[in-house]
C-alpha positions in Angstrom: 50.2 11.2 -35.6 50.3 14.3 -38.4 50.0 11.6 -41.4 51.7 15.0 -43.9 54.6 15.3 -41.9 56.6 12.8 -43.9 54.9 13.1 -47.1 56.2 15.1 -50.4 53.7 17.0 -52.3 53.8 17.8 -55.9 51.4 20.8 -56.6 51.0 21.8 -60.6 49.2 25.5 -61.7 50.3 26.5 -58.1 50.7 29.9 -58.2 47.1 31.2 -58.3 43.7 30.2 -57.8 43.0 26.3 -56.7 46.5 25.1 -56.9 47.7 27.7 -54.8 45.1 27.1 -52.0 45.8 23.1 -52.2 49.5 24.0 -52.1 48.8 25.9 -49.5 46.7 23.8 -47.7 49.3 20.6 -47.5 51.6 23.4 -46.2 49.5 23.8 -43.2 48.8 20.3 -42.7 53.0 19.8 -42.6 53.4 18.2 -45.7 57.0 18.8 -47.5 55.2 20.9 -50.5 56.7 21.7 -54.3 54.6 24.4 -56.1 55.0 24.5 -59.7 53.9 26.3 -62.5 55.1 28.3 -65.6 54.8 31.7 -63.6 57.8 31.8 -61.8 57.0 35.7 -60.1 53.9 34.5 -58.5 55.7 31.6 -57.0 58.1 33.7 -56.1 55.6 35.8 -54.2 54.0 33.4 -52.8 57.2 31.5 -51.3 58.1 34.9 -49.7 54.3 35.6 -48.1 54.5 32.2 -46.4 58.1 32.3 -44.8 57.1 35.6 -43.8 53.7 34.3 -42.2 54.7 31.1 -41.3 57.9 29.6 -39.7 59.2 26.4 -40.4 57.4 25.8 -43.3 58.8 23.3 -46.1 57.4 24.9 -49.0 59.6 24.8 -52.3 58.8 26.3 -55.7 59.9 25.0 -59.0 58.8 26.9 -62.3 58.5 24.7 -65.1 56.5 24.2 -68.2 53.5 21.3 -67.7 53.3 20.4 -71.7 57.4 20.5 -72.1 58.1 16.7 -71.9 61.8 17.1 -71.0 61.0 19.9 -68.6 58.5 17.8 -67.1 61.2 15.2 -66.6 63.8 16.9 -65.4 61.9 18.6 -62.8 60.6 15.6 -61.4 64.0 13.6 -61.5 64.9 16.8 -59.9 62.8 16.6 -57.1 62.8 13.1 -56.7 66.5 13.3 -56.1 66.3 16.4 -53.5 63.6 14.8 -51.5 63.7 11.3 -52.1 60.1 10.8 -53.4 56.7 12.0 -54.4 54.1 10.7 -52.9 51.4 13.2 -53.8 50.7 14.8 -57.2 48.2 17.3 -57.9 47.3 18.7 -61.1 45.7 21.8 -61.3 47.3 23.5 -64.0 44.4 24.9 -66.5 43.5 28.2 -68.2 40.2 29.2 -70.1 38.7 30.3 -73.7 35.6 30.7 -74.7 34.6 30.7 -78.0 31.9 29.3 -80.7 33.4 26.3 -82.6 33.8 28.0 -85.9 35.5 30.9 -84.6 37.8 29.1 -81.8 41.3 29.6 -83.0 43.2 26.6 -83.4 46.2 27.1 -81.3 44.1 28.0 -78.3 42.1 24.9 -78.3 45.7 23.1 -79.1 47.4 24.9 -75.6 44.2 24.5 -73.6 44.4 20.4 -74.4 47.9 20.1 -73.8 48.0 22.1 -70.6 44.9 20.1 -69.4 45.3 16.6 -70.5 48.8 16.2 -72.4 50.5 18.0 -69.5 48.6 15.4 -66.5 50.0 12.9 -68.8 53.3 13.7 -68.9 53.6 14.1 -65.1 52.0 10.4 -64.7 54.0 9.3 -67.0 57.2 10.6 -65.0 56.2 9.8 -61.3 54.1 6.5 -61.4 57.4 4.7 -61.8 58.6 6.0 -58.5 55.1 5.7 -57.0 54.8 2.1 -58.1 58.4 1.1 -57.0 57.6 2.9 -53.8 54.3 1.1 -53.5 52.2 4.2 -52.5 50.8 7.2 -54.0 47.6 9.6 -54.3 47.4 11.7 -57.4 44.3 13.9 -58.0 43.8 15.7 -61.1 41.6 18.8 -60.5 39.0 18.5 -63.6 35.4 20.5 -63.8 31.9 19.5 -64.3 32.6 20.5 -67.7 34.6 16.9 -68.0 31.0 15.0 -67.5 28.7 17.9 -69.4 28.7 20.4 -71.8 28.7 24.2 -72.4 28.2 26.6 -75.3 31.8 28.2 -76.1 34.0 25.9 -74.1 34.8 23.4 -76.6 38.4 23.3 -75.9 38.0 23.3 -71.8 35.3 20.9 -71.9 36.9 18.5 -74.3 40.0 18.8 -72.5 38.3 17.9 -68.8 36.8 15.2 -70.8 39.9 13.9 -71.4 41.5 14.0 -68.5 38.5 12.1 -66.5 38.9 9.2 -69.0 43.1 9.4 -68.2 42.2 9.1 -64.7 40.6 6.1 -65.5 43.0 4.3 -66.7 45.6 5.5 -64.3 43.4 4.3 -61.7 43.2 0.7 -63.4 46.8 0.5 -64.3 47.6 1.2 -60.8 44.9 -0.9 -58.7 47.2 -2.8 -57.4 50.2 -0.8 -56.3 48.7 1.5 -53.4 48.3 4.3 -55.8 44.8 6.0 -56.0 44.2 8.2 -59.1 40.8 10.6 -59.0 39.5 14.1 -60.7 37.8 16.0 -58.7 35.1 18.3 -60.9 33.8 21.3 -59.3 31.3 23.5 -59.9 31.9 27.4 -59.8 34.7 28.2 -57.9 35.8 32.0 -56.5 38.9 32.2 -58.6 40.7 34.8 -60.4 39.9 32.5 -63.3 35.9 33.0 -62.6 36.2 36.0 -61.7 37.6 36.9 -65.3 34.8 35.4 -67.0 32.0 37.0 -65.1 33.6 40.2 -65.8 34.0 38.9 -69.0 30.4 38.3 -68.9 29.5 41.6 -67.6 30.9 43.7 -70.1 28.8 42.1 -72.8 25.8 42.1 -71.1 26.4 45.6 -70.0 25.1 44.5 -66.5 26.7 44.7 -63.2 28.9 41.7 -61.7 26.0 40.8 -59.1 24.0 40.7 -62.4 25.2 38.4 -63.8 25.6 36.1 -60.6 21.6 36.3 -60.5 21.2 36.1 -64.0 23.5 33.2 -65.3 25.6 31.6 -62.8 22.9 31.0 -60.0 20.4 29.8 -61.7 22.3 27.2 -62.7 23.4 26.2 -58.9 20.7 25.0 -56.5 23.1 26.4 -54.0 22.9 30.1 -55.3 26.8 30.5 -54.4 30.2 30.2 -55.3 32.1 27.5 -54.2 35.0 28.5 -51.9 38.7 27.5 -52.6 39.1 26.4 -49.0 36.9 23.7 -49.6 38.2 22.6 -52.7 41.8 22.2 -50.9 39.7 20.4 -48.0 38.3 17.7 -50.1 41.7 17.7 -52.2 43.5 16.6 -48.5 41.0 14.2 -47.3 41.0 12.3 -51.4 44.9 12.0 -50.3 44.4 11.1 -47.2 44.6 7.6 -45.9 40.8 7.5 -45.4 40.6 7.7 -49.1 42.9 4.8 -49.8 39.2 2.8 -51.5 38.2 5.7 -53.6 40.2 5.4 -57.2 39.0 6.5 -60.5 36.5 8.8 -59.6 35.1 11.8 -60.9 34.3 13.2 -58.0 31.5 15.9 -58.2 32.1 19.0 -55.7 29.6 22.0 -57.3 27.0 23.1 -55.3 24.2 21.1 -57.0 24.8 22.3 -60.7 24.9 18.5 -61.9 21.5 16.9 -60.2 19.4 19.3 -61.7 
């Protein structure tokens, strides 16, 4: 028996990049799926290219703001009430700015923590209630291997995916005993629009070519000498919900191609 048929999935940063394919991904699998994020068009969009490809899909899309406490509430009372429960909540909502310390403007590293930690928060601290009176739940937070190491320029993301490991942690052990599993996944390099910026990024100041600086900077650094894909982020994302995963909790689990045993 399809173990997603029955099951509601709550998808955060949904309408690009990882969260999209995740969303995506329980959609295929048959799981009831809720794609947020603060970009209502591109939910929009993507709600529209899936009826069309797809029939018989349950895929819902609800815009809402991840570091707005009382939208954060109301959308999951909201959801709660139309579909009777959560049982899966993925967080992939995150953005990127690089910058040396002394130059990083303030509210930047202030929106990049709140989307990336404070907003996580506020979602546990809306659906573990229901999860916990339900008995059951999976919730994976979608960090980086910049939550376990560090790199030049990305004080705010790094601090931030420090952060949210060490509040999967103590999801994880306030939740032990109540069938809930809490986890970050960290991945390595990933082929995202949100990569795919900074290399360009990185091109333009290097006055090099995009292949350039693969070669140059990013492989180096990965034994692998690729980019991750974001099918197999949303592959790993559906087997750390999956029942077979029901041992593994508070993990920062490590998906990148190498990077980190070097």
């Amino acid at each position: 028996m399809n173990e997603w048929v029955d099951k509601v999935v709550v998808v955060t940063g949904a309408a690009s990049g990882i969260g999209k394919g995740i969303a995506l991904k329980f959609v295929e699998q048959g799981a009831t799926v809720i794609a947020c994020d603060i970009y209502r068009e591109q939910l929009s969009v993507m709600k529209h290219s899936v009826e069309t490809e797809v029939a018989n899909t349950s895929l819902y899309v609800s815009p809402f703001d991840i570091t707005n406490e009382s939208e954060v509430s109301e959308t999951i009372n909201s959801i709660i009430s139309k579909h009777g429960k959560i049982d899966v909540l993925v967080n992939s909502a995150g953005l990127q700015y690089v910058s040396l310390l002394e130059n990083y403007p303030s509210d930047m590293f202030e929106k990049l923590w709140r989307v990336m930690c404070f907003g996580p928060f506020l979602t546990m601290k809306n659906i573990l209630p229901h999860m916990k009176q339900k008995k059951y739940g999976r919730i994976l937070h979608l960090a980086s291997i910049n939550g376990l190491i560090g790199f030049a320029g990305k004080s705010a993301y790094n601090s931030a995916k420090h952060g949210l490991i060490g509040l999967t942690k103590v999801a994880a052990l306030e939740t032990a005993l109540d069938g809930i599993t809490v986890n970050a996944l960290c991945p390595g390099y990933v082929d995202t629009p949100l990569v795919q910026n900074q290399l360009a990024d990185l091109a333009s100041t290097r006055n090099v070519s995009l292949e350039q600086v693969l070669d140059e900077v990013i492989y180096p650094l990965v034994p692998q000498k690729r980019l991750l894909s974001v099918e197999e982020i949303a592959d790993y994302s559906i087997f750390l919900a999956s029942e077979k995963a029901s041992g593994i909790t508070g993990q920062a689990v490590v998906m990148d191609g190498g990077y980190t045993v070097q």
